[in-house]
TIMARLUM-618060 format. One line per field, with one value per residue (C-alpha): residue in three letters; x, y, z. Coordinates in steps of 0.2 Angstrom, whole numbers, plus 5000, padded with zeros to 4 digits. Layout:
<atoms>
rest = (ALA; ...)
u = (X; ...)
v = (Y; ...)
w = (Z; ...)
</atoms>
This chain:
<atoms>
rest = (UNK; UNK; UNK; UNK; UNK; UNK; UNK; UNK; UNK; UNK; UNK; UNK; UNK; UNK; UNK; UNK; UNK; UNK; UNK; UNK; UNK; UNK; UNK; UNK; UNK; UNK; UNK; UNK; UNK; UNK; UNK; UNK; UNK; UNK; UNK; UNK; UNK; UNK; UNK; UNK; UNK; UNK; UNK; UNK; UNK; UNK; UNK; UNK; UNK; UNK; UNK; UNK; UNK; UNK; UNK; UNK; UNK; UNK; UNK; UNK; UNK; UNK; UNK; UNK; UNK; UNK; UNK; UNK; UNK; UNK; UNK; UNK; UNK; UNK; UNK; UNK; UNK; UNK; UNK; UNK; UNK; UNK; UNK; UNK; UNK; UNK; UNK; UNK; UNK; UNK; UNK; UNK; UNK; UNK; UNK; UNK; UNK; UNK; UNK; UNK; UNK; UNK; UNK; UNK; UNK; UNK; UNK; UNK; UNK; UNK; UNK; UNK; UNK; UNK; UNK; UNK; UNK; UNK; UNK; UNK; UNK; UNK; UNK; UNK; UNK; UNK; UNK; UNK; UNK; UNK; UNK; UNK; UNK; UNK; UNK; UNK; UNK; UNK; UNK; UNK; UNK; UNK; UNK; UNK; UNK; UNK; UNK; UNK; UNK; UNK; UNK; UNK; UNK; UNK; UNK; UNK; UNK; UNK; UNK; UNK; UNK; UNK; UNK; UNK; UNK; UNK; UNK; UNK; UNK; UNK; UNK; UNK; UNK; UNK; UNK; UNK; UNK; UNK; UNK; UNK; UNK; UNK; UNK; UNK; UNK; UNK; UNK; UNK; UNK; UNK; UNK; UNK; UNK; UNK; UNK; UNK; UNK; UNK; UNK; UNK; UNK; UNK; UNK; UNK; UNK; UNK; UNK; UNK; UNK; UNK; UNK; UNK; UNK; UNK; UNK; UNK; UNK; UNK; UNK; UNK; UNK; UNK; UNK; UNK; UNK; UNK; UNK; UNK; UNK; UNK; UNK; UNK; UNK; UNK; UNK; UNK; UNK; UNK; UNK; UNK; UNK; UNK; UNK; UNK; UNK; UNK; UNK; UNK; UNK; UNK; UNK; UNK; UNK; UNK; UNK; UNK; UNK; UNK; UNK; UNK; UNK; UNK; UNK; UNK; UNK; UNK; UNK; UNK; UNK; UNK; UNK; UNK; UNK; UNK; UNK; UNK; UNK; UNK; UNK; UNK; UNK; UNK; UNK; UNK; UNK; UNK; UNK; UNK; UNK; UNK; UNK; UNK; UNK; UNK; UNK; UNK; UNK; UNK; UNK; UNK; UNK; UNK; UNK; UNK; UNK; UNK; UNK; UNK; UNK; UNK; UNK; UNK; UNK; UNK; UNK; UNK; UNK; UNK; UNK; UNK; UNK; UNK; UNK; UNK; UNK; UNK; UNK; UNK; UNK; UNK; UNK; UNK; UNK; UNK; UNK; UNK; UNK; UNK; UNK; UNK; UNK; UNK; UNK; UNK; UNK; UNK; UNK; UNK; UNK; UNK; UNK; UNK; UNK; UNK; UNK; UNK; UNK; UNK; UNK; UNK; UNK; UNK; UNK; UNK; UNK; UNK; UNK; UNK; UNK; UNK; UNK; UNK; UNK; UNK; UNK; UNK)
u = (4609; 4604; 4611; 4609; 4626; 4637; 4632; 4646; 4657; 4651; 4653; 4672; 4664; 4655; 4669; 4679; 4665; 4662; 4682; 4681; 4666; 4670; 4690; 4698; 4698; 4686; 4698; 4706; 4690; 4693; 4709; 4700; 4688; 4700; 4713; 4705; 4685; 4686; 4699; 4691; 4673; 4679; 4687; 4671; 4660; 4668; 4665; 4650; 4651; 4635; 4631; 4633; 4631; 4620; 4615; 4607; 4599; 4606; 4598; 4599; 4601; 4620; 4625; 4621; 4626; 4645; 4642; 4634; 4651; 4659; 4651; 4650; 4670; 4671; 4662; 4670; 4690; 4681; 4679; 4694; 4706; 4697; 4701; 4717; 4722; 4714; 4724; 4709; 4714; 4728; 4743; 4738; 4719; 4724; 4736; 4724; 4713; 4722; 4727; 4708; 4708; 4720; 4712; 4698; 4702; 4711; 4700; 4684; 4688; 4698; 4688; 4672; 4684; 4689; 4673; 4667; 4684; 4681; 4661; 4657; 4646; 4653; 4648; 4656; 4674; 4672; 4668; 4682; 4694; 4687; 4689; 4706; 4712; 4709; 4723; 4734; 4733; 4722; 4734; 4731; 4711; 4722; 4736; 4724; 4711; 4726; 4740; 4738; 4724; 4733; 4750; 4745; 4756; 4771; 4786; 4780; 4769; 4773; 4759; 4762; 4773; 4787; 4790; 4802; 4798; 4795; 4781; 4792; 4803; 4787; 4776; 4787; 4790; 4773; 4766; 4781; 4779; 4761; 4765; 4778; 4764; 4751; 4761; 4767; 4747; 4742; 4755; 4752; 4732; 4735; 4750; 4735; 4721; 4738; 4740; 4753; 4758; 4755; 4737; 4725; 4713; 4727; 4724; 4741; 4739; 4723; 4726; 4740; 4731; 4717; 4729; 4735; 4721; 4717; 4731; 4730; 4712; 4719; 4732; 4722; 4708; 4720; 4738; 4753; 4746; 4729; 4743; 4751; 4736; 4731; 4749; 4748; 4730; 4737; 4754; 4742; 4730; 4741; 4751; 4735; 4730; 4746; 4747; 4731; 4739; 4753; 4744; 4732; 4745; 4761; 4772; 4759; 4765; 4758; 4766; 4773; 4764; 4767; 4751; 4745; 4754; 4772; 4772; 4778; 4765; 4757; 4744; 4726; 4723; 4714; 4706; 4722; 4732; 4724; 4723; 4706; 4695; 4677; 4676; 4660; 4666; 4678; 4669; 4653; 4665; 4675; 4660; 4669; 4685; 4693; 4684; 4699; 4701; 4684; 4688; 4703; 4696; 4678; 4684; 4668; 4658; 4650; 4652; 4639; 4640; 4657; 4658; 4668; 4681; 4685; 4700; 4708; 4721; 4715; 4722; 4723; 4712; 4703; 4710; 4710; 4721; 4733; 4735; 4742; 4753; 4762; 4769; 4780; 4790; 4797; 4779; 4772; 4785; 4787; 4765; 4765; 4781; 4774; 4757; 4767; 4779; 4764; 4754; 4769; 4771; 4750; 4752; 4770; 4779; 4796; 4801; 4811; 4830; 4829; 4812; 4822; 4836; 4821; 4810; 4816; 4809; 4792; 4785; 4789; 4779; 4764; 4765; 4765; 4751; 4740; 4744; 4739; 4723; 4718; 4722; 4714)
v = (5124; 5131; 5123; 5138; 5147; 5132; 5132; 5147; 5132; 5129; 5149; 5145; 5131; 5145; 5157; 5145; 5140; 5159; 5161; 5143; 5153; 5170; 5171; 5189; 5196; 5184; 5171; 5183; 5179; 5163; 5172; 5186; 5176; 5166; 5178; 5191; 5193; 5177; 5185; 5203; 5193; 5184; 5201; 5209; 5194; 5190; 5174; 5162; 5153; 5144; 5133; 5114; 5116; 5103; 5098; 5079; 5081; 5069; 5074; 5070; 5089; 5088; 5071; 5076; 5095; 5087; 5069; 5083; 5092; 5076; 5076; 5095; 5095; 5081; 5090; 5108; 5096; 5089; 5106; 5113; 5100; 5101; 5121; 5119; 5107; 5114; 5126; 5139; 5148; 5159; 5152; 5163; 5157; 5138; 5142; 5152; 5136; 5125; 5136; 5139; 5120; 5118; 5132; 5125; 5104; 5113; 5127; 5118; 5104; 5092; 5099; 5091; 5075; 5078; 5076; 5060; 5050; 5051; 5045; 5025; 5022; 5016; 5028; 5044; 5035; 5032; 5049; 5055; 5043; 5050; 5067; 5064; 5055; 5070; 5081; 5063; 5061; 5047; 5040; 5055; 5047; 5032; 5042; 5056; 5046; 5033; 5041; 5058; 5058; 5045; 5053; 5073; 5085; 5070; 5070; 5054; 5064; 5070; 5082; 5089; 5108; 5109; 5125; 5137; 5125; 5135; 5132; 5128; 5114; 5106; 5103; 5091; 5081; 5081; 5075; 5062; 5056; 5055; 5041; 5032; 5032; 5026; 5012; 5007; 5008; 4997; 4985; 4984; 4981; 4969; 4960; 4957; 4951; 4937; 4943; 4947; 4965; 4962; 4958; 4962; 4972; 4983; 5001; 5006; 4997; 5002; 5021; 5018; 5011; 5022; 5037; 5030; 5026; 5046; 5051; 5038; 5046; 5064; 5059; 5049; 5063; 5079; 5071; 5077; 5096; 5087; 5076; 5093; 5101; 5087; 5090; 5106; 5107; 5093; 5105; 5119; 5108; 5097; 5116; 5121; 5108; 5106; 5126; 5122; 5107; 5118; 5130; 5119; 5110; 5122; 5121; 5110; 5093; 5080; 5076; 5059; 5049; 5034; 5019; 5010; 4996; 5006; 5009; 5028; 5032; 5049; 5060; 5058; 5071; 5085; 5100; 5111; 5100; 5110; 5129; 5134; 5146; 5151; 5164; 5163; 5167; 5154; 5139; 5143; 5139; 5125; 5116; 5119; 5115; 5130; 5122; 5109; 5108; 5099; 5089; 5082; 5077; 5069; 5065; 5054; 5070; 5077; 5093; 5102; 5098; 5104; 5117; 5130; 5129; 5143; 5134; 5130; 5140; 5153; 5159; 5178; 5176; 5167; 5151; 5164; 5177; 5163; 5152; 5170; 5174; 5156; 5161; 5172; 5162; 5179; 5185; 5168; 5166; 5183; 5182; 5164; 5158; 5169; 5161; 5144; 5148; 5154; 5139; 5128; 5137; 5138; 5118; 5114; 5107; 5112; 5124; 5124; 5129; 5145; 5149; 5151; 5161; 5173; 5174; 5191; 5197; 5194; 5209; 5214; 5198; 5204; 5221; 5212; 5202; 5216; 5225; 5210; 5207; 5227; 5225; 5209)
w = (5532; 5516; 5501; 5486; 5492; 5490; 5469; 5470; 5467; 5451; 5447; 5440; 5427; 5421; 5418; 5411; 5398; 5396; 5391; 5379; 5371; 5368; 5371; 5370; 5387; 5392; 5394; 5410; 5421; 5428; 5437; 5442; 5451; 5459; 5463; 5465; 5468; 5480; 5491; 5493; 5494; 5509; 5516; 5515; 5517; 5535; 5545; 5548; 5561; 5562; 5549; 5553; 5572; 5576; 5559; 5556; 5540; 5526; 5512; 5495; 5491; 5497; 5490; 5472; 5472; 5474; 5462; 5448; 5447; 5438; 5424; 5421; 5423; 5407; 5397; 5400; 5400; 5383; 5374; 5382; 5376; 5358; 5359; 5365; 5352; 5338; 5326; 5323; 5338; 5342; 5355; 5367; 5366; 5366; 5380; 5392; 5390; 5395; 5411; 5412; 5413; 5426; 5437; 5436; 5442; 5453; 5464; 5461; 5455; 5467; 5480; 5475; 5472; 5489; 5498; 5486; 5489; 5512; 5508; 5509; 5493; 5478; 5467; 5475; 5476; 5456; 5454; 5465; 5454; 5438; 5442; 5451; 5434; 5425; 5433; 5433; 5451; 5454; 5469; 5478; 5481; 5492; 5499; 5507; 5517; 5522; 5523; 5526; 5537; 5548; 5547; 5547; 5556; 5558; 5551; 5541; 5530; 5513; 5513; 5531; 5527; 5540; 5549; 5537; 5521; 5504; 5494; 5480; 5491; 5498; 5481; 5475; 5493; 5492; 5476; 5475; 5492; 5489; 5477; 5486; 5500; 5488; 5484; 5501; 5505; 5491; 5493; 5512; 5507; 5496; 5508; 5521; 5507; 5507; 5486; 5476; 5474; 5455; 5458; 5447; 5461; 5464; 5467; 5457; 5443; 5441; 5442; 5430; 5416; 5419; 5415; 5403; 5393; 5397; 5389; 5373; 5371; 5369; 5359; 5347; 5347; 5347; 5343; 5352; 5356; 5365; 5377; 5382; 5385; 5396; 5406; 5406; 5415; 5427; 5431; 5436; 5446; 5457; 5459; 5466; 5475; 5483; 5486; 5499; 5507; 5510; 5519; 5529; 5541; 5540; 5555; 5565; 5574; 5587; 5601; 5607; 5620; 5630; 5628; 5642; 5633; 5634; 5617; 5608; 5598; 5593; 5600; 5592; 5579; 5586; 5579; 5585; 5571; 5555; 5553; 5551; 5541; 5542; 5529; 5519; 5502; 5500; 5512; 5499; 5484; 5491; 5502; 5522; 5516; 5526; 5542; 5540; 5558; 5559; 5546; 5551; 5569; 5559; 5544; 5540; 5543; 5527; 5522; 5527; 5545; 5547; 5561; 5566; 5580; 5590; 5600; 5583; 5574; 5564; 5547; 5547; 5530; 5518; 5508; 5492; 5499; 5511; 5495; 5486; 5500; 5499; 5483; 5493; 5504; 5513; 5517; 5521; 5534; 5540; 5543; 5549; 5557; 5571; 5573; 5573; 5589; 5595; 5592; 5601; 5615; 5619; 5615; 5622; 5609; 5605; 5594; 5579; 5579; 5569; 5580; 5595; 5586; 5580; 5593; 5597; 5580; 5583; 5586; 5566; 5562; 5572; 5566; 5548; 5553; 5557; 5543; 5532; 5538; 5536; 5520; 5518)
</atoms>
């Protein structure tokens, strides 16, 4: 698989350097590129469904096109806290950076993280940490390889969307019940190591003080305006980050099945339990993430050998224009609740309550469908 499109991640970095550098109407391109060029690109651009089938290679190439990101993201969250702390600029400048900042940990940013925290060496789970604790969700490295890949599409996990959930009702259920798992995981590690949950080695405490010594930085650096911007970057990067997760799982749930021991347990995840997307644009920027539904059935499987699924469900469009459209609760529901019933009844599970009052309206969500992907 060739590696050069997948440096379109580091596209945004260069628009937001080019907006810390020049401001005016520069400072506008980061959201251009986001929410708009990356959305018609993938219209336009269509679907590749090739790449990783097969694939063997472990090459050095892929390893260090992700670990390089880190350090870029410093040093652009170095400068941008210094302009957005600084008095020569205008408000409007030292705000936009700091939303620049937060766009960017965000879109780019914790996707790179992503991919280092489900790899083995030590190095890359660091890295994932580091980049994680720059948007002051570290916890998120522990919670998403052992809690939300083991409890996805249950009602047990906090960053699972229900069918009929807002955007705006689920990032908080999800970033606080992200913690609370982190903690009950941590504790539970440390439980069978036979230590105290006050141990030294344990991941909370160590995520704490690592934010904390993030935030005592900017503040001794930039004073109080440096702190804000460092919030500020963070609101706009877990909003983002928890924008995807919404759309990733929304409405999906495993079954219940009997063991061969007699115990209730759930079905094993499968790729049917994420929605999928194998639009170039955005699977160049955000290394396969949209192939989500490979992911979650290997998660151990780097990022370029994650295939497309034909048998999974598919998003009507790219991770650019789904992650606008959840914005809307009105529109996300009146496009996806559709695809959901249609989902459970392909898969015989039950459907929700208010699903069986509406299913009588679902030819206005088809019609709505097809009308969003022509203009998609």
């Amino acid at each position: 698989m060739p590696i050069l499109p997948f440096f379109a991640g580091y596209v945004p970095a260069i628009a937001v350097a080019l907006g810390l550098a020049w401001g005016g109407p520069w400072m506008a391109i980061p959201s251009v590129l986001v929410w708009v060029i990356v959305p018609l690109a993938d219209h336009f651009g269509g679907i590749e469904t090739r790449w990783g089938e097969g694939m063997v290679e472990d090459s050095w190439r892929y390893r260090w096109l992700v670990r390089s990101w880190a350090p870029l993201q410093v040093a652009i969250y170095t400068w941008g806290i210094a302009v957005a702390s600084s008095t020569d600029y205008s408000v409007v400048h030292r705000c936009m950076a700091v939303f620049n900042m937060g766009l960017l940990g965000g879109a780019t940013g914790i996707t790179f993280a992503h991919e280092l925290m489900h790899r083995a060496r030590w190095i890359d789970r660091a890295l994932a940490e580091l980049l994680m604790t720059s948007v002051t969700y570290p916890w998120f490295c522990v919670e998403h390889v052992h809690g939300h890949h083991k409890r996805v599409a249950t009602p047990e996990d906090p960053a699972t969307s229900r069918y009929g959930e807002p955007l705006y009702t689920f990032l908080a259920r999800s970033y606080f019940g992200g913690l609370a798992s982190a903690i009950e995981l941590d504790e539970g590690l440390l439980k069978r190591r036979k230590r105290s949950k006050w141990h030294i080695s344990s991941a909370v405490w160590r995520y704490g003080a690592t934010t904390l010594s993030y935030y005592t930085l900017a503040g001794l650096l930039g004073g109080w305006s440096a702190v804000a911007a460092v919030l500020g970057l963070s609101i706009t990067a877990v909003g983002m980050l928890e924008g995807i997760n919404y759309l990733e799982h929304y409405g999906l749930v495993r079954k219940k099945e009997v063991s061969r021991s007699g115990k209730v347990r759930y079905e094993r995840v499968r790729p049917h339990h994420s929605w999928n997307s194998s639009h170039r644009v955005s699977n160049f920027m955000l290394l396969n993430l949209a192939r989500h539904s490979d992911h979650h059935a290997h998660a151990s499987r780097a990022w370029e050998r994650l295939r497309h699924i034909d048998d999974a469900p598919q998003l009507p469009s790219g991770y650019g224009a789904m992650f606008l459209l959840t914005f809307i609760p009105p529109l996300w529901f009146r496009v996806m609740n559709p695809l959901v019933i249609q989902w459970r009844i392909a898969h015989g599970v039950d459907l929700p309550e208010r699903a069986r009052q509406k299913r009588g309206s679902m030819k206005w969500g088809r019609l709505l469908i097809n009308a969003t992907q022509r203009l998609l």
